[in-house]
C-alpha positions as CSV (number, residue, x, y, z in Angstrom):
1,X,-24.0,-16.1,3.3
2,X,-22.2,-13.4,5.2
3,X,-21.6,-10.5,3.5
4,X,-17.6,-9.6,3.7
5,X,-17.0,-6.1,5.2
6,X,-14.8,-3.7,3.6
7,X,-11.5,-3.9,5.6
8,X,-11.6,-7.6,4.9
9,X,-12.2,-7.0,1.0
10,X,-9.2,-4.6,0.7
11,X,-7.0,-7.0,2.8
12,X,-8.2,-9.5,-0.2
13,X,-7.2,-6.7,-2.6
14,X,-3.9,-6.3,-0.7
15,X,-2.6,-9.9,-0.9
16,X,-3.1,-10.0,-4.3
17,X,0.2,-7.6,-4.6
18,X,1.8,-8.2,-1.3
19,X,4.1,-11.4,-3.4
20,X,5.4,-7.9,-5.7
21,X,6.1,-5.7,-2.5
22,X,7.8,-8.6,-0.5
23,X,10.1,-9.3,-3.7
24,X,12.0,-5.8,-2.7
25,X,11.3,-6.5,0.9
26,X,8.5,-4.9,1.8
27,X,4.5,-5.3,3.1
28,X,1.6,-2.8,3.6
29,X,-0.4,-2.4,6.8
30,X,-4.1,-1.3,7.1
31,X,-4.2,1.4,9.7
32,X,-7.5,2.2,9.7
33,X,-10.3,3.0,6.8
34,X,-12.1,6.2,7.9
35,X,-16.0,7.2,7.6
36,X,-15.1,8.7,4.4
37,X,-14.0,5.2,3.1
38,X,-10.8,6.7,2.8
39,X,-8.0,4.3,3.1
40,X,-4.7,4.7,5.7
41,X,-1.8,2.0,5.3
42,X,2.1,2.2,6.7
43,X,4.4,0.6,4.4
44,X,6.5,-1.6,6.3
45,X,10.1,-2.6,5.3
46,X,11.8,-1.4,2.3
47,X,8.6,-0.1,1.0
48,X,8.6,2.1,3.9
49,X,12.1,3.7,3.6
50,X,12.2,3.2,-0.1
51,X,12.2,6.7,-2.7
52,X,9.7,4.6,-5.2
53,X,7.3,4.2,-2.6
54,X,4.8,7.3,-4.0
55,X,5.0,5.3,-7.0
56,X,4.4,2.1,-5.4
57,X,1.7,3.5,-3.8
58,X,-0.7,4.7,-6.5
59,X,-0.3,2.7,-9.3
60,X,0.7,-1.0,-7.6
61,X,-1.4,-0.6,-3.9
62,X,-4.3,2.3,-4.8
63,X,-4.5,0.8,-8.0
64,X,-5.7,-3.2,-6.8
65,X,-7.9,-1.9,-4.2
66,X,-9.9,0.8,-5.9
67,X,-10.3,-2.3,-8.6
68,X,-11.2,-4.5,-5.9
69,X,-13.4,-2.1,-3.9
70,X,-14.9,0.4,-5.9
71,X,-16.2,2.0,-2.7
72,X,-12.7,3.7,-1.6
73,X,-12.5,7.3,-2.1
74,X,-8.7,7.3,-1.3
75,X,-5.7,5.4,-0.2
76,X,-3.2,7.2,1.9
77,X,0.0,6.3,3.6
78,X,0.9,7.7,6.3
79,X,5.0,7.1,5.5
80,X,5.6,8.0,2.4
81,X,9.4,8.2,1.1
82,X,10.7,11.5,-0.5
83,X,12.9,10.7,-3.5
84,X,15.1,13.3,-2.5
85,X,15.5,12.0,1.3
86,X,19.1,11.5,2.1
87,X,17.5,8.3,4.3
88,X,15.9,6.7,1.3
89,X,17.2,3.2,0.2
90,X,16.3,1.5,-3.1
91,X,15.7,-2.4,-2.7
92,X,18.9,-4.6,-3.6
93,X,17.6,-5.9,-7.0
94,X,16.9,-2.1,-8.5
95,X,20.3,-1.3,-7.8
């Protein structure tokens, strides 16, 4: 039996939680995962513009694939939304 390789087994991880994000609108990308096993996503959508997103980030998305894959040493996005940007937009249903 093959054995699955990492990017594959935090995708697993990620679909686990994508039905949560796309309720407010919004997905997670895989970048790339670095030598370091160090994780870098984009948050796509609302995720991505959203001022919840640090907190989206490490305890919904860091959270299930550290759990998943115990090998990750970090998770990093690469567009994380300041609470206190003027830009940010919460989804419809937290309004």
């Amino acid at each position: 039996m093959p054995e699955i390789n990492l990017k594959d087994r935090i995708e697993t991880a990620l679909d686990s939680i994508r039905p949560y994000l796309e309720a407010d609108g919004g997905n997670v990308k895989i970048l790339k995962v670095d030598d370091d096993n160090k994780v870098f996503l984009e948050l796509l959508g609302n995720c991505g513009n959203c001022p919840m997103s640090t907190m989206t980030l490490k305890a919904g998305v860091e959270e299930a694939i550290k759990r998943a894959v115990p090998e990750v040493t970090a998770v990093e996005a690469v567009n994380i939304t300041s609470p206190e940007d003027p830009n940010a937009v919460l989804p419809q249903r937290m309004m």
